[in-house]
C-alpha positions in Angstrom: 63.1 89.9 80.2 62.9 89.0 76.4 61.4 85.6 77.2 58.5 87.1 79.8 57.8 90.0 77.4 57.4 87.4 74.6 55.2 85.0 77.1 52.5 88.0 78.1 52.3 89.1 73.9 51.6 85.3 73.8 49.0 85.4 76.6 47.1 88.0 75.4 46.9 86.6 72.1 45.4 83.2 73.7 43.1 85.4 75.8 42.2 87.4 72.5 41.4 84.3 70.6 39.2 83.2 73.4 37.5 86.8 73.1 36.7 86.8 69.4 35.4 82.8 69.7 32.6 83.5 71.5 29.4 84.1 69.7 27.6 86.5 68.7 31.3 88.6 68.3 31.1 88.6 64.8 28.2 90.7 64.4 30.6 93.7 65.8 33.0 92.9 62.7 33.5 95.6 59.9 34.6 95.5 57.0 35.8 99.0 55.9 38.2 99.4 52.6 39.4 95.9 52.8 40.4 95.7 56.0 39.2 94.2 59.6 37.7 97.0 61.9 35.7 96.8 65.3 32.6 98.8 66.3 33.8 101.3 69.2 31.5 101.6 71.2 29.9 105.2 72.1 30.9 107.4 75.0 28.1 108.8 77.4 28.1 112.1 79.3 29.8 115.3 79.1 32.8 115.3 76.6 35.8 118.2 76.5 38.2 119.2 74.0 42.1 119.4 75.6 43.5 121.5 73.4 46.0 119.0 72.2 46.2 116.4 68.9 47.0 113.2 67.8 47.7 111.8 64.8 45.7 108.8 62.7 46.6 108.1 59.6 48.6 111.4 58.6 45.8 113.5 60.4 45.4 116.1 63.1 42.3 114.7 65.5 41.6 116.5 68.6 42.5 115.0 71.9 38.8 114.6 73.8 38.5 114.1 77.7 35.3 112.1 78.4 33.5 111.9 81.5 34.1 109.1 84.2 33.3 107.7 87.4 35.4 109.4 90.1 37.0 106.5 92.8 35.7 105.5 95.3 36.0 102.8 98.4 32.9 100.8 99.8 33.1 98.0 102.2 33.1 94.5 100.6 30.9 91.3 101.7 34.0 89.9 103.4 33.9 93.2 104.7 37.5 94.3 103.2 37.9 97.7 101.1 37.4 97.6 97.6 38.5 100.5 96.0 36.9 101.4 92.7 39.4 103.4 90.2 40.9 103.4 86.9 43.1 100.2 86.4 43.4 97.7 83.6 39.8 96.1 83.8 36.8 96.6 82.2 33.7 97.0 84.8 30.1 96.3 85.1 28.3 97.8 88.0 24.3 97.5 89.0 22.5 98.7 92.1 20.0 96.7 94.5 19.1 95.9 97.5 18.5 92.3 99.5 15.0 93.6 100.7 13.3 94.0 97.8 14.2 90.6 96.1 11.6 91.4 93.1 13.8 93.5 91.7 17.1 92.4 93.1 16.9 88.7 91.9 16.3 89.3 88.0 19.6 91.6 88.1 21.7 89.9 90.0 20.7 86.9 87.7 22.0 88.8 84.9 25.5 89.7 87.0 25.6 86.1 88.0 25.4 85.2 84.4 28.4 87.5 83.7 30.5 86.1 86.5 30.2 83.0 85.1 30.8 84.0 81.8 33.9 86.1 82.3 35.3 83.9 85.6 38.4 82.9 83.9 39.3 86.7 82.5 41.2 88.6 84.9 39.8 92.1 83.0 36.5 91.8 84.0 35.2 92.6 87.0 31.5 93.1 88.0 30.0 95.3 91.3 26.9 95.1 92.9 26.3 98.4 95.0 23.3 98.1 97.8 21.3 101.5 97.9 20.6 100.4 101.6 23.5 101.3 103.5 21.9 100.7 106.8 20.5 97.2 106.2 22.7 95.7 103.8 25.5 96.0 105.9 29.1 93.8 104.7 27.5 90.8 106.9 23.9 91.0 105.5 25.6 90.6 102.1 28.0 88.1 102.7 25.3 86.1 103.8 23.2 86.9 100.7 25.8 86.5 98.3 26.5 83.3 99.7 22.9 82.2 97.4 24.7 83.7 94.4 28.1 81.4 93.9 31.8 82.6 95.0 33.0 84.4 92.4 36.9 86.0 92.5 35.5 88.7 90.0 32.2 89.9 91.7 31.9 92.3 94.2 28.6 93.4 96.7 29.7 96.4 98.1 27.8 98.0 101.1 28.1 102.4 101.1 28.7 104.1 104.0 25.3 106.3 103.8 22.6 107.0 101.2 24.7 110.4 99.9 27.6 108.1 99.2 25.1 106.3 96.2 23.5 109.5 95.4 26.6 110.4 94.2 27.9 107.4 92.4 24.5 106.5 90.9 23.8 110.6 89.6 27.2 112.2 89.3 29.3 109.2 88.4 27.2 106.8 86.7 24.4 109.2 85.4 21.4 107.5 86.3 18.7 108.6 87.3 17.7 107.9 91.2 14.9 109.2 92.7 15.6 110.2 96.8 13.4 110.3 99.3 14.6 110.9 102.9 10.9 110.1 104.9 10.4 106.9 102.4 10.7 103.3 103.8 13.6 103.0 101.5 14.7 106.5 100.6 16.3 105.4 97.5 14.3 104.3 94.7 16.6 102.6 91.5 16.1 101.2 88.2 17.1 97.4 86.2 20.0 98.9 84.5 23.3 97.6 84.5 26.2 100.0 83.3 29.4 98.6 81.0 32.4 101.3 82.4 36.0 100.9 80.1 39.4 100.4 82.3 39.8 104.2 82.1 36.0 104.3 83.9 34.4 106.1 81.0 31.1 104.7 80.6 30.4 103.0 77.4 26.7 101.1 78.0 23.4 101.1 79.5 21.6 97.9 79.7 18.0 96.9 80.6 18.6 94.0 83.3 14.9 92.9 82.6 15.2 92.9 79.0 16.9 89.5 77.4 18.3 91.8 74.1 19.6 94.1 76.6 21.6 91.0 78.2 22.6 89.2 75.1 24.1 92.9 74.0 26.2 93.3 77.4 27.4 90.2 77.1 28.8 90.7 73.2 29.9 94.2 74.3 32.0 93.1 77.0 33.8 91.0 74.8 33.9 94.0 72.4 35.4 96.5 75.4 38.0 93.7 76.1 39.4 93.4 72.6 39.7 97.4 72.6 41.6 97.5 75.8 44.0 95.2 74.4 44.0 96.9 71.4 44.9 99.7 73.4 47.8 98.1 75.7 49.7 97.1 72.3 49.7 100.8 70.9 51.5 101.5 74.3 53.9 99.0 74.0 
């Protein structure tokens, strides 16, 4: 038990390494009273006090419960059940649909990119979410994704009805949709891509259609991953 816990801390230090290689990283490195710090990276939506306390550095801080994306299940392009909920990867989710390829090629670019990127890292896992439940059923996209690579760590998912991503894209993911029930496609969506932490708390917005916007994901990613297992060593 000794030798396999000493082969994961060994691991995730490879893994780490790996992280922290890859450039642009630096730019998120601190230097605060002599010592190495990382940028943490902000929060988004509502945020609540508990009521309890933890202590940093000989202080009191209050314990703050920040808003995240409820689970959920969709059906996969293989047509399995993915179910979305809090584990111990980091996520990146986008929204499109295979009809309006204008819009749906740039972005799924971008995720393809990240895919690539990330294939080898087991906490990161990316989810494309059709607003077209009707069209882009599990077949439609396995047939589409087919154009897009086979990736282990990239997910098309296909919702079960238009209230389904009304809810993830408003009440979960806080974007703003615009839903239209006598529209050709009642569901109209933006380019943004959304960075979610392993406890789904979101922790980025990012322009799919804006290069800055991608370069940033990409180096805040990498930044996400290093505080997760930042994290996971405090709890052992």
């Amino acid at each position: 038990m000794k030798d396999q816990t000493k082969s994961f801390s060994i691991k995730k230090i490879a893994i780490l390494v790996t992280i922290l290689a890859l450039p642009g990283f630096c730019y998120y490195l601190l230097q605060e009273k002599g010592e190495n710090r990382y940028k943490s990276l902000p929060f988004y939506g509502e945020k609540k006090l508990t009521g309890t306390f933890h202590t940093k550095r000989g202080k009191q801080i209050p314990d703050t419960l920040y808003h995240a994306v409820q689970p959920f299940s969709m059906l996969n392009s293989d047509s399995s059940t993915v179910t979305f909920k809090p584990d111990s990867s980091v996520a990146v989710i986008n929204f499109f649909f295979t009809k309006k390829e204008k819009l749906a090629k740039p972005i799924n670019q971008v995720m393809q990119q990240i895919a690539k990127r990330f294939e080898k890292n087991a906490m990161v896992e990316l989810y494309s979410v059709s607003i077209d439940p009707y069209s882009d059923t599990p077949s439609v996209l396995k047939q589409y994704k087919e154009g897009w690579g086979k990736f282990r760590n990239w997910y098309m998912l296909s919702p079960a009805n238009y209230e389904e991503v009304i809810t993830l894209a408003k009440d979960g993911l806080l974007l703003d949709v615009v839903y239209d029930p006598k529209a050709h496609t009642p569901v109209t969506h933006s380019s943004s891509i959304v960075l979610l932490d392993s406890k789904r708390r979101i922790r980025g917005y990012y322009d799919a259609l804006v290069k800055t916007d991608v370069d940033k994901l990409i180096d805040e990613i990498k930044l996400l991953l290093t505080e997760e297992f930042r994290n996971i060593s405090i709890r052992q």
